[in-house]
N, C-alpha and C positions, 0 to 999 in steps of 0.2 A: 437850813435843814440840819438836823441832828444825826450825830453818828453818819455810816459810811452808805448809803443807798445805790443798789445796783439792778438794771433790768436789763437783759440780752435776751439776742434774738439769735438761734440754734438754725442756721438752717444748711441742711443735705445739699452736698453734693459730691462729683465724682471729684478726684482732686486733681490727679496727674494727666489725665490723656482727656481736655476741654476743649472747648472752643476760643477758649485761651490762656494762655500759661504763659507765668516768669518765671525767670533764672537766672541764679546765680553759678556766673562761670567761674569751675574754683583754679587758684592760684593755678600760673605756669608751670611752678617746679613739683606740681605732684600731676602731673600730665605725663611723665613719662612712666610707664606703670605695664605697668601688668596685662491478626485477624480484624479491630475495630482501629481506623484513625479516627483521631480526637483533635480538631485544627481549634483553638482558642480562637473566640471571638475575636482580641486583638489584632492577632493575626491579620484576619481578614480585614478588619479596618487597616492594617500598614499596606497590604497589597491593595487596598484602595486607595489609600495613600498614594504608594506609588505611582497606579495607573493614572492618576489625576498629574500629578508631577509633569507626567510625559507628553502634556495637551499641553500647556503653556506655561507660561513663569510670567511672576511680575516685568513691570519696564519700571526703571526708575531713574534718576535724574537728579546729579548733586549740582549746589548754585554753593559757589564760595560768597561769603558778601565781603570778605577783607575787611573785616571788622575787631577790632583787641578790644571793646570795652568791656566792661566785667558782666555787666547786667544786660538781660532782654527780654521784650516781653511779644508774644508771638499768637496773633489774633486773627479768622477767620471776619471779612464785615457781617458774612450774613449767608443766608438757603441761598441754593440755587446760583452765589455771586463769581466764586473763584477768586476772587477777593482776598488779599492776605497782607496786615502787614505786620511789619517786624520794627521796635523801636529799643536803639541798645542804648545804653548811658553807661558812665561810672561817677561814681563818689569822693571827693575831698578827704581830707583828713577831715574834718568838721562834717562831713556826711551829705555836705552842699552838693544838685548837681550839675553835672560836667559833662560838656562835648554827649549832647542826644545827637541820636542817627536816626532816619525813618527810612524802612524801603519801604517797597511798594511791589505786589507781584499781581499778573491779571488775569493770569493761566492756574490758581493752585498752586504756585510753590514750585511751578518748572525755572521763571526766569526773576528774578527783583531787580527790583531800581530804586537809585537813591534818590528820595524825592527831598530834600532838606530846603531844594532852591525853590522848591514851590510852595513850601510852607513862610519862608523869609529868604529876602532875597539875598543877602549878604548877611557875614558875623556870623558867629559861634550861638547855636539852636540850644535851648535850657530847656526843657521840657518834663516838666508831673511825670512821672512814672505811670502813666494811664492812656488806653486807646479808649475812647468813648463811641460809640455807636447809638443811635438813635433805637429803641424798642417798640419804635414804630415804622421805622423807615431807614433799614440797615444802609443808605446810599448817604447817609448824614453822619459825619462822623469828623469828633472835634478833639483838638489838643490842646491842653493848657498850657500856657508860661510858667516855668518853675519860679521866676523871680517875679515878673510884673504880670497886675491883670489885666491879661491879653488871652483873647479863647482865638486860635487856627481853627476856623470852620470849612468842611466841604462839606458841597450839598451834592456831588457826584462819583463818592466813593475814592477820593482823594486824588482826582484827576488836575484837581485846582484848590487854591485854599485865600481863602480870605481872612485878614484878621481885624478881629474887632476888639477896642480896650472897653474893659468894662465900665461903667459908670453908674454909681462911686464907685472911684478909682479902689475904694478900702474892700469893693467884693473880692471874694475868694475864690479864684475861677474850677478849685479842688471841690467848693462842696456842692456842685452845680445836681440836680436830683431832676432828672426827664421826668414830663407826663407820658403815663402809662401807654396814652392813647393818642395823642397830640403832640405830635415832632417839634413845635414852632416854641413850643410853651416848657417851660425851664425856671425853678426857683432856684437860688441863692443867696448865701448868708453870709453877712458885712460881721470879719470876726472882728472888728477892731471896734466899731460902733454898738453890736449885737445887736445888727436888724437881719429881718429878712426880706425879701426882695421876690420879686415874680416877674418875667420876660416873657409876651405874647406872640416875640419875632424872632424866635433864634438866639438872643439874646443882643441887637441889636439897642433896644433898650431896656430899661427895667422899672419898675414901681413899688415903692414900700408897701410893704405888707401891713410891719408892727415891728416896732421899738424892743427892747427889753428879750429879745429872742438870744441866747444863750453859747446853742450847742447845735452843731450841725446834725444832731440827732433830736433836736426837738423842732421838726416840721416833718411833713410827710402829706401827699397828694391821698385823696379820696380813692375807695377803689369801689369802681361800677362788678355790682347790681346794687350793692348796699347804698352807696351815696347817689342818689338819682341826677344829681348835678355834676357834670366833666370836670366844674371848673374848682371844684370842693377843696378845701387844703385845708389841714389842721394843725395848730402848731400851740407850742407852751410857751407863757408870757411869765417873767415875773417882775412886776410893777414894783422899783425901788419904796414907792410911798408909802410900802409896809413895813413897820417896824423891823420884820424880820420875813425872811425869806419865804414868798407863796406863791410857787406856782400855780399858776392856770389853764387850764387845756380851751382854745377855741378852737371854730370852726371861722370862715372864709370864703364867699364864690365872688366872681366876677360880677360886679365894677371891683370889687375889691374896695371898699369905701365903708365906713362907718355904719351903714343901714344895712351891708349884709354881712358883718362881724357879730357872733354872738358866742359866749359862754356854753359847752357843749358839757350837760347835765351841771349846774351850777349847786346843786344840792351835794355836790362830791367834793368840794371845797377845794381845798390847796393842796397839791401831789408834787412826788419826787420827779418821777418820770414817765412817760408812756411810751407805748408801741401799742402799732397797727400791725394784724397779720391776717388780711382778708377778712371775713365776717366780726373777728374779734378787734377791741380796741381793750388791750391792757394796761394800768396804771398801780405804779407801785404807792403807796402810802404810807405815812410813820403816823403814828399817833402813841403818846405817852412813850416814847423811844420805839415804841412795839411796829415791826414792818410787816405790812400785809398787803396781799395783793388784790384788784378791784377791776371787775368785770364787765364789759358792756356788748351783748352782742347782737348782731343786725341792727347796731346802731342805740340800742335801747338803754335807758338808766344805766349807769353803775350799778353793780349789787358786789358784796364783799364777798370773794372767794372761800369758801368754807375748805380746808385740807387737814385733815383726820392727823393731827399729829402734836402732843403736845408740847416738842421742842418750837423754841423759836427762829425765826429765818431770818438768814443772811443776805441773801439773793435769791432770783428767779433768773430760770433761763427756759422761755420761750420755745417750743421745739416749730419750726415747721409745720403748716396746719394744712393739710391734704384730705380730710373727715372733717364731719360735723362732730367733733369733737375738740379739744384742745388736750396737750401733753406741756405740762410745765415739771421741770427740774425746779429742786428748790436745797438751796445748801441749807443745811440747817445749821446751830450752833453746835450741833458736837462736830463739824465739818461734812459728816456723810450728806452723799447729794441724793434723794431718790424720784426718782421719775413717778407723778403722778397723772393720771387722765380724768377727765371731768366729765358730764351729761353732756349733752348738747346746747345750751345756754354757758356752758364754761363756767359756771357757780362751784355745781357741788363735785368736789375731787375725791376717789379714791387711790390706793395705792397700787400702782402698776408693776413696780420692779424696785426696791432698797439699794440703794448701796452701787450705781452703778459708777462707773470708772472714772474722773473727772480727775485733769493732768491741769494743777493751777501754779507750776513752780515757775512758769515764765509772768506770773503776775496776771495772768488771761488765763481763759477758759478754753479747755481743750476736751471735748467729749466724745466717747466712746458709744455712738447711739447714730445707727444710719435706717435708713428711710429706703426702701427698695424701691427704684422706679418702674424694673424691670417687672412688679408684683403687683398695677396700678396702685400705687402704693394704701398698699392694705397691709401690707408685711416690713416687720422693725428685726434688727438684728442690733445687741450689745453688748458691752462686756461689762460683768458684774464682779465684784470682790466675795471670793469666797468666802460666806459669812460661818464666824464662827471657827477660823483657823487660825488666826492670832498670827497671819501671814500675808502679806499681800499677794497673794497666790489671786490670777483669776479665770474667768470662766466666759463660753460665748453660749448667751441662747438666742432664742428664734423667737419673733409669734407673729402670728399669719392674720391677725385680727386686732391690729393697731393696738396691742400693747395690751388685749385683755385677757391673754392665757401664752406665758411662757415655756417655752422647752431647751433642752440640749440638741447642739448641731449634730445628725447620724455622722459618724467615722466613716470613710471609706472600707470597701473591704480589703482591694488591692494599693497598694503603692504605684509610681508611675511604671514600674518594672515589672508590673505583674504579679509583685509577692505580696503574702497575705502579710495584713495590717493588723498587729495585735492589739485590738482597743474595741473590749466590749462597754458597751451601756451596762447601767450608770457613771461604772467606777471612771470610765476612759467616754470622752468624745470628743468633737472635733473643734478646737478653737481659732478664733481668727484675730488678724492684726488689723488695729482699727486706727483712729487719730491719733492718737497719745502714741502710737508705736513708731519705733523707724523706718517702718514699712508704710506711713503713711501718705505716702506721695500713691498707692494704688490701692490703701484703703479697700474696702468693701466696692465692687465694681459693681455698676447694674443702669443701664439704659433703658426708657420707654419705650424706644422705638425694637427693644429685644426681647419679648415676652419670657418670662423662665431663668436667663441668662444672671448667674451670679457669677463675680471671679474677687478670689481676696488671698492672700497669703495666710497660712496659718500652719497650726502641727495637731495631730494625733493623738492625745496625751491625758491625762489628767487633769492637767490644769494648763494657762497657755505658759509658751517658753519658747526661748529663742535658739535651741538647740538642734533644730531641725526642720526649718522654715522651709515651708515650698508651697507651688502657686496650685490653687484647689478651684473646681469648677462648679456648680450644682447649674443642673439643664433645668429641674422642674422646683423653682422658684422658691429653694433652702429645705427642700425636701429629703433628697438623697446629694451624696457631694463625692466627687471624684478627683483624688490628685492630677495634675494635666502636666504638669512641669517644674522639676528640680530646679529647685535655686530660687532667686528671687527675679521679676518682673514686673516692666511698666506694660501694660496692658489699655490697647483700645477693639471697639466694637465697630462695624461695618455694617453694610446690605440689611438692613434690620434684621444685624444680631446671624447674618448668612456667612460673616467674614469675623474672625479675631486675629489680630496683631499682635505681636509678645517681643519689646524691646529690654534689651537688660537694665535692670534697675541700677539706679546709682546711689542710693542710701547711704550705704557704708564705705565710704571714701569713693575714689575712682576707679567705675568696674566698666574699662575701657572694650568695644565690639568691632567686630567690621559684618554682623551678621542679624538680620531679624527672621525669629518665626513667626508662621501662618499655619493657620487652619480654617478648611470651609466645612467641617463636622462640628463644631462644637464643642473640639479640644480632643475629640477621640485619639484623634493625629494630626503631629505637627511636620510642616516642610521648612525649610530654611533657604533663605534669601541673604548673599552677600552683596552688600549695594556699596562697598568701597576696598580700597586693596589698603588704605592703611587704617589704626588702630582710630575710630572715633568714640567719644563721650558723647554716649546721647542722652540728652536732658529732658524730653519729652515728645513726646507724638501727637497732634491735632488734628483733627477730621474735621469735616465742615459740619457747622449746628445740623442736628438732629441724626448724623450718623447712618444716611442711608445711600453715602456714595461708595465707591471703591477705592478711594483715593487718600493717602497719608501725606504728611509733611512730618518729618523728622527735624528736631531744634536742635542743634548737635555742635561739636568742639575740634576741630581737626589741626593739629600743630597748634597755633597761639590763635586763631580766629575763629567765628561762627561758621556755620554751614547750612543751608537747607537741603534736606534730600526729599525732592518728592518720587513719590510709590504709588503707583496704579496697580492695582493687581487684576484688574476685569480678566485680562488673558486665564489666568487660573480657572476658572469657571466652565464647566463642559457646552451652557448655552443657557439661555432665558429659560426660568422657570416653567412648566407646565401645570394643569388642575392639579394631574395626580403625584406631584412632586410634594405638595401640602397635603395635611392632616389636622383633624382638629383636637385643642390641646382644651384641659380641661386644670386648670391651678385648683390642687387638693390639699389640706391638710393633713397628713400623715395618722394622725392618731381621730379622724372621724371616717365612716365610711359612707357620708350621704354625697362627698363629691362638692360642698357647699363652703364657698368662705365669706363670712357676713351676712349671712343670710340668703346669696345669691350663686347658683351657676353659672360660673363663664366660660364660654366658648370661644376659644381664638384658632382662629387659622394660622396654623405655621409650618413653615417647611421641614420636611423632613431632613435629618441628620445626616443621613446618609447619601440625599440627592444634594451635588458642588453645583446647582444654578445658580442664577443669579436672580434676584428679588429684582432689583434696579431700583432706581429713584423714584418711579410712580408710582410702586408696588403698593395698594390700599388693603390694610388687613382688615376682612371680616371678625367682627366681636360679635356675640348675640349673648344675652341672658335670660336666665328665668327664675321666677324665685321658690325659693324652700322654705320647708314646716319648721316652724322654729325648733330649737335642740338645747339642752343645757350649755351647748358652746358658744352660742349666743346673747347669756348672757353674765355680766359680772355683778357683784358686790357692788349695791347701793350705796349709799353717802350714811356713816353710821353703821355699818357692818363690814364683819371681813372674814375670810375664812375660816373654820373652825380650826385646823390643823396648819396653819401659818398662810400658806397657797396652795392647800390642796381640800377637798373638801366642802360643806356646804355653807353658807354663809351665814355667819352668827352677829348679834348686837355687840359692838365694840363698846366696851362698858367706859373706855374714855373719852368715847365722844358724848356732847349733849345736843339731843335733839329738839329743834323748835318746838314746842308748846301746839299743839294740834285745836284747832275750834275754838280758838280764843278772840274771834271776832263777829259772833254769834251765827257762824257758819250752821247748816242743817246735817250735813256730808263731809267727809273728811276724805283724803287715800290715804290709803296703809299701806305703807313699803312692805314687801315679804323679804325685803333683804335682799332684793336683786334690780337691776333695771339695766335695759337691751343696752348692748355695747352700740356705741355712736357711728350711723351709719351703716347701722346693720340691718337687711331689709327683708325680715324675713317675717312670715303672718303664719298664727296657726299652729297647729304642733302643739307645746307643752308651753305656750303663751302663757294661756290663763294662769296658770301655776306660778309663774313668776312675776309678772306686773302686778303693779298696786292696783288694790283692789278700793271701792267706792263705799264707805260703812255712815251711819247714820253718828251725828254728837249726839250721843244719850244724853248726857249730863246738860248741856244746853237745849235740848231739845224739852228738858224734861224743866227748868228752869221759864224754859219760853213760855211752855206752855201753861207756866202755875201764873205768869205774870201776868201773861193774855188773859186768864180765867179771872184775877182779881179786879181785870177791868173792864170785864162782860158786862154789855150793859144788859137788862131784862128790858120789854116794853110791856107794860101792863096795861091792861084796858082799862076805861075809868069807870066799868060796870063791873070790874071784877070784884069778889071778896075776899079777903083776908085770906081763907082757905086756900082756893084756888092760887094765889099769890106765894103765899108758902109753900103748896107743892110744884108750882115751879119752879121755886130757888131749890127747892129738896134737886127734882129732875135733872136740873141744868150741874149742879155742886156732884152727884153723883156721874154725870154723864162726863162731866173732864174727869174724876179721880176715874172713870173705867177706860176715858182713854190715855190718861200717864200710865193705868196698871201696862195697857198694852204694849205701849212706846218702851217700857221696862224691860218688859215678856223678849218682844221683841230682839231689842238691843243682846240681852243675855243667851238666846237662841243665835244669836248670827258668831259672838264671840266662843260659844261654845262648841259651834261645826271647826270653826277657823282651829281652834285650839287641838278639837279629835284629827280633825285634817293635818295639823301640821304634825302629830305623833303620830298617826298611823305612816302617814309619806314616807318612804324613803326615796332617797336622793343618790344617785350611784355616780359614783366623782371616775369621770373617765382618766386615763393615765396622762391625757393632754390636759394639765393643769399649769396654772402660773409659774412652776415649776413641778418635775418630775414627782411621781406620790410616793418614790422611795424617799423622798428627806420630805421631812416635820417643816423646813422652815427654807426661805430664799436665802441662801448664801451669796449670797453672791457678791461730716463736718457740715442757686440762687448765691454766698462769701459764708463769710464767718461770724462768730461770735462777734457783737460791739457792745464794750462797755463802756456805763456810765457813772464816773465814780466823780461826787460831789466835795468840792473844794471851800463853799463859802459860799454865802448868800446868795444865789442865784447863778453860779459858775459853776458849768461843770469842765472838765477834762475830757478830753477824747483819746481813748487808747485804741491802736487797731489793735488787734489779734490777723495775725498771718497762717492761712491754711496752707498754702502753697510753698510761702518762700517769706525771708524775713523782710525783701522787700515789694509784697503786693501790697500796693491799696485798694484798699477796699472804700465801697459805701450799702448804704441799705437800702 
């Protein structure tokens, strides 16, 4: 392959407070550290503070594990388990590792046990820096040998462990990739041979795939509804027998044998690299040095991604695909990265946001663009470079419709203190700290199981800065945002979204606690919890997967060793929720007033802020929806147009794109873009539809061709009584009767493009202030793991770089 080819895959998530977290324990020697009353609302939230206070207090529960290694990594198995374990190591001068530990706890983090003798029986345990779980069956859960390939399997949540050596010995027990759906069933890739390999038993045995297999990022399992077969795997081959380096993408099921191996669209020839990400299969391509990107969706052909830009591209990065839609990043050659979105086939791209914030000094990719879970995710938050200020100054905005109409975050009005916050719109709004920042261990916060619920660090200001960083909340899904607490915070979520947790952050050196806050409002007010009498380093907080119990695990540093602290807080809670303790919540867009995002009303049951029940574990939230009259905010700029006034404004013919050639296959009917088409997954009918979808017009010009050609090969039948006359006036009839109907088809054609033309000058179009950006400026100024790249070394070799969201030593896979 030519020059440097790179595809990654962007995908969202919460960073710091998961269902599982590494860390790194930093050195010893910097552990030692450091007529009318007027009552404010506040107010009365602290005196319900209080009273709440005086019902119960958490219980909580430290476990020493007498552990000095540097690293650990701290992992729930699964819903429902109580399940937890904890695996420390440390590193060589050479980076090899050294002396693994594993506990084992069966209560949640009350008590652990060292299970090391269960995994081997004697010697010194070397273990991958990885807890594996089964995404089928959390009670299946395997560790790798750091040195030899040997997988430690339990099939009962680490009660026992068997180990099995792989065969061939040359597999790589690190790049082992679960079926989706299928616990027993496990591919892996021989990096020494570059095969890959497929296990139907756990990995007890294995079976070639295919030869010439590269990169532990060129295979990937089928993913059902799309691939109708379980057993589907796709992976890139590149057959030395070509002169030069050609990848090929196939497809694979079960026998796995020659007859059901085939070339997956073979008219797409030889590619850099692919990814799969649910309905889409993406594949990067060079042709003449020129990188482009190539589309397949629900499985179908390739088709070349058309993006409205006429710099050339460096990379693509993949965003997370939660719509029927696709958002691709694309670095360009001037460096700038900008976020485009696509139709729903993932073909044709328009421009969603310029210039958004992209941190590549660690040689990876580090971006500034999160995915709101808490917003089913319809709603994107990111940070842009302020265009146009010769400064790397930047900014955060919002949009509530998967990237097709951006805003600025509203400021709070008060501070946590109650005084007014000097920061009006435009000049001042509310910015946040995102990956690239040193706040990115809590990042933009947002849970599914918390409807509404955002928490992220940021300032009040102009532009963002690190001068006055404090933790901000927004209840109704980046609509309105309220400071909740000074200083900085690792933050988890509870009781769906009924409980938040605020441990201190550790960012910037050691910001040593013996105290956590809680709140069951939603940050209105906060209580404090001291759960040790000496100074500990907490490194993270984990809840069990999906965040709907009451119960924490603190991963923390006390004198030279680890610590668990588990946290119940149910005692805080006045009693089990009631009907009328909930309400129903309705997610708005701020600058529309029909109550609609996407085209749809949703109605969520959620508890009220001011009732301290408790949801519990079973708690099922009612959804309902309905849907609405389409609106201008439903839809954006077609492929080939863009706003008149940069992102605000009606959409015009981008005079630097060129658009296919219309009725060039003797089509009768053509559609005509009006310059807009529905944002992807937007379900809305009706309303001011007609106005903006393509419309259905006749090919004149072929129509008018057709019919001269049809005419010249009319047959006449004449009768063998007829005369000469009669003969002659029906060639007259017939030669008249087509030229009167080309007159018409003409008439026609001219009368339809004549409405379309007074239609589109009489129309006005009224551009609301919710535009891709604010309509006071002309123009946009402006982390499932992480980024994997793939950068190309030689004929058929690629390199694997992780990128670490967490900590410099998570592994990752895709």
């Amino acid at each position: 392959m030519a020059g440097r080819f790179q595809l990654l895959l962007l995908l969202i998530v919460g960073v710091v407070l998961t269902q599982a977290a590494i860390f790194k324990r930093e050195p010893s020697k910097t552990q030692k550290v450091r007529t009318e009353v007027h009552v404010p609302v506040q107010d009365i939230y602290n005196e319900l503070g209080r009273l709440r206070r005086s019902a119960g207090a958490p219980s909580h529960h430290k476990m020493p594990l007498n552990d000095s290694n540097i690293y650990g990594i701290i992992q729930y198995s699964g819903n429902d388990s109580g399940v937890i374990f904890v695996l420390t190591y440390s590193r060589s001068t050479t980076n090899s590792i050294v002396n693994s530990k594993v506990y084992r706890s069966g209560d949640s983090g009350v008590t652990f046990t060292n299970i090391n003798s269960r995994i081997v029986s004697s010697g010194t345990l070397l273990l991958d820096p990885s807890i594996t779980v089964s995404p089928e069956n959390y009670k299946t859960v395997i560790f790798a040998d750091a040195v030899s390939p040997v997988l430690y399997i339990s099939t009962n949540e680490g009660k026992s462990f068997t180990s099995q050596t792989m065969f061939p010995n040359t597999l790589n027990p690190r790049s082992l990739l679960y079926h989706p759906t299928v616990e027993s069933w496990l591919l892996a890739h021989d990096s020494t041979n570059n095969a890959l390999y497929v296990s139907r038993n756990l990995g007890h045995t294995f079976t070639k795939i295919s030869d010439y297999v590269y990169s532990v990022f060129d295979y990937q399992w089928g993913t059902q509804p799309y691939d109708k077969d379980s057993s589907m795997i796709y992976y890139n081959t590149d057959d030395p027998k070509h002169s030069s380096s050609e990848v090929h993408l196939y497809t694979q099921i079960y026998p796995y044998d020659d007859t059901t191996k085939a070339e997956f669209d073979s008219d797409l020839g030889h590619h850099d690299a692919f990814l799969m990400v649910d309905r889409y299969i993406f594949v990067q391509k060079t042709v003449n040095s020129k990188i482009t990107l190539w589309v397949s969706a629900d499985r179908k052909p390739f088709k070349q991604a058309k993006i409205p830009s006429t710099e050339g591209h460096q990379a693509y990065l993949v965003d997370s695909i939660k719509s029927v839609q696709a958002l691709v990043i694309v670095q360009h050659d001037s460096g700038q990265f900008n976020l485009y979105m696509s139709e729903e086939m993932g073909v044709l791209y328009t421009l969603a946001l310029p210039d958004i914030v992209v941190d590549t000094s660690g040689g990876n990719y580090i971006i500034d663009l999160e995915l709101i879970e808490s917003m089913n995710y319809t709603t994107y938050i990111a940070n842009q470079k302020v265009p146009g200020s010769g400064t790397s100054d930047v900014r955060t905005l919002i949009s509530f419709d998967v990237g097709g109409n951006w805003d600025t975050l509203r400021p709070p009005e008060t501070d946590v203190n109650g005084d007014i916050v000097e920061c009006v719109q435009p000049l001042c709004s509310l910015h946040l700290h995102m990956s690239t920042s040193e706040y990115w261990r809590t990042g933009v916060y947002s849970q599914a199981s918390a409807p509404g619920i955002i928490i992220a660090h940021g300032a009040a200001a102009a532009t963002l800065n690190d001068q006055d960083t404090n933790l901000y909340i927004s209840r109704d899904g980046g609509v309105t945002w309220y400071q909740t607490l000074s200083g900085t915070w690792g933050v988890s979520v509870l009781d769906h979204g009924g409980l938040i947790i605020a441990a201190r952050d550790y960012h910037n050196g050691v910001v040593e606690s013996r105290t956590l806050r809680y709140t069951c409002d939603e940050g209105m007010t906060w209580s404090n919890l001291t759960f040790t009498d000496e100074n500990t380093l907490v490194y993270g907080v984990i809840t069990e997967p999906g965040e709907t119990t009451t119960v924490v695990s603190l991963y923390a540093v006390e004198g030279s060793g680890w610590v668990v602290i588990h946290v119940d807080f149910k005692n805080i809670f006045d009693g089990k929720c009631e009907s009328d303790d909930y309400y129903d919540w309705t997610p708005y867009d701020e600058n529309s007033d029909t109550g609609c995002l996407l085209g749809a009303s949703i109605t969520i049951n959620r508890r009220k802020a001011s009732r301290c029940c408790l949801n519990g574990r079973k708690y099922v939230r009612e959804v309902s929806y309905s849907l609405c009259e389409c609106t201008e905010d439903d839809f954006e700029c077609d492929y080939g147009y863009m706003h008149a006034n940069g992102y605000s404004g009606p959409c015009v013919r981008d005079g630097n794109i060129t658009l296919d050639t219309l009725c060039n296959n003797g089509e009768l009917t053509f559609l005509q873009s009006q310059g807009y088409h529905k944002i992807g997954g937007d379900l809305c009918s009706g309303g001011v539809e007609e106005s903006y979808v393509a419309v259905q017009l006749p090919c004149c010009y072929e129509s008018n061709n057709s019919d001269s050609a049809s005419s010249s090969h009319t047959k006449s039948t004449i009768s063998p009584t007829s005369d000469s006359a009669s003969s002659t006036s029906q060639s007259v009839a017939i030669v008249l009767g087509v030229v009167l109907l080309i007159a018409l088809l003409v008439i026609a054609c001219f009368s339809i493009i004549m409405i379309i033309i007074i239609f589109k000058l009489i129309k006005t179009k009224n551009s609301t202030i919710y535009g891709r950006v604010p309509t006071e400026e002309r123009f946009a100024y402006h982390r499932e793991d992480s980024p994997i790249q793939l950068t190309d070394t030689g004929p058929g070799v690629q390199n694997v770089n992780f990128v670490d969201d967490d900590d410099d030593e998570k592994p990752l896979t895709l």
